[in-house]
C-alpha positions in Angstrom: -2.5 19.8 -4.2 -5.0 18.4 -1.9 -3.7 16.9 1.4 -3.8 13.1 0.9 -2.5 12.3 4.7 -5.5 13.7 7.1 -5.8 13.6 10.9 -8.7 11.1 10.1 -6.4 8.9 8.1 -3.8 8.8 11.3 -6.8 7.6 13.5 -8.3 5.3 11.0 -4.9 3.7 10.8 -4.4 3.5 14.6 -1.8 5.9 14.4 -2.5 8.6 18.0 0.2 10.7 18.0 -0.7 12.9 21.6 1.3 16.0 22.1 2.4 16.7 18.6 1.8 20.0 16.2 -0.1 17.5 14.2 -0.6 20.5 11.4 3.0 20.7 10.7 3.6 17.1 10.8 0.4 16.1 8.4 2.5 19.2 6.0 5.5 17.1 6.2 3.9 14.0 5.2 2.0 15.3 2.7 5.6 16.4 1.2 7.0 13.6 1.7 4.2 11.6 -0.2 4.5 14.1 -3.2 8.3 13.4 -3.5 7.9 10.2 -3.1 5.1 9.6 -5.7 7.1 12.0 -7.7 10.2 10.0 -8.1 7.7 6.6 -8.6 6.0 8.6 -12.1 9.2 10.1 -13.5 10.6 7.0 -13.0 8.3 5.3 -15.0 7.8 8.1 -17.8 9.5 8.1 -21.0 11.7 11.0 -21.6 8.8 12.7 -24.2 6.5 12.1 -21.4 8.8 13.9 -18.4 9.6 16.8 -21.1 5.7 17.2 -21.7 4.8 16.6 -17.5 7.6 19.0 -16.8 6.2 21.9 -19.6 2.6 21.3 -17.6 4.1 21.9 -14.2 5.6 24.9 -15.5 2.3 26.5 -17.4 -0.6 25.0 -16.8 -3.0 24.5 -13.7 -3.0 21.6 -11.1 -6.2 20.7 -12.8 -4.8 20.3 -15.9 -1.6 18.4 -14.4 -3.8 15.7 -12.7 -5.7 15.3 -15.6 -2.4 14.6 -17.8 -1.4 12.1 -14.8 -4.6 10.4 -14.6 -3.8 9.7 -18.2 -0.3 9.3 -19.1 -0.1 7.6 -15.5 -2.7 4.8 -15.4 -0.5 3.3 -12.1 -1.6 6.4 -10.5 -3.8 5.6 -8.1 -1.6 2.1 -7.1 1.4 3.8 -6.6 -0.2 6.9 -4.6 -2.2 4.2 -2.1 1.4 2.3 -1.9 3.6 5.1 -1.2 0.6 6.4 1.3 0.8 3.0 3.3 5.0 2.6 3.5 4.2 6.2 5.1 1.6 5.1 7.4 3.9 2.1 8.3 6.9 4.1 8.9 5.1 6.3 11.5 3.3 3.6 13.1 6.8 1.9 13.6 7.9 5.0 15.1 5.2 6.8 16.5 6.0 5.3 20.3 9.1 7.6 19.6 8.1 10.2 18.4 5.3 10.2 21.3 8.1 10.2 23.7 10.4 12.8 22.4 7.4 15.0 22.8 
């Protein structure tokens, strides 16, 4: 999967963190996102719909798995951009920190 969380998307958000292997720490958040965003769709999947996402992830292409999610998923988009911005928040709370530990 694409990145979602840039080094653009840090500075657009005011977030400057100096000092900091920003490469692994974009990787990080972009996990974190996918877990996150994860646990938001199988939440809210039936257990037909979880069996039939699951099979995809197994044989099919990341392609084919956004397309399934695009359309078994129509929250998508809102629960991507909401799990994105707790991020964003949660580094801006701590970025002073992390700055510091640096």
């Amino acid at each position: 999967m694409n990145p979602i969380i840039t080094r653009d998307l840090l500075e657009q958000a005011g977030i400057n963190l100096e000092n900091q292997d920003i490469d692994a720490l974009l990787d990080h958040l972009n996990q974190e996102l996918e877990e996150r965003v994860g646990a938001e769709i199988t939440a809210s999947l039936s257990d037909e719909q979880l069996k039939e996402m699951l099979d995809i992830q197994e044989h099919a292409s990341d392609e084919q798995l956004a397309e399934w999610l695009t359309t078994n998923v129509p929250e998508l988009e809102r629960i991507t951009q909401d799990e994105v911005d707790i991020i964003l928040g949660e580094l801006a709370e701590n970025a002073d920190g992390i700055n510091d530990a640096a």
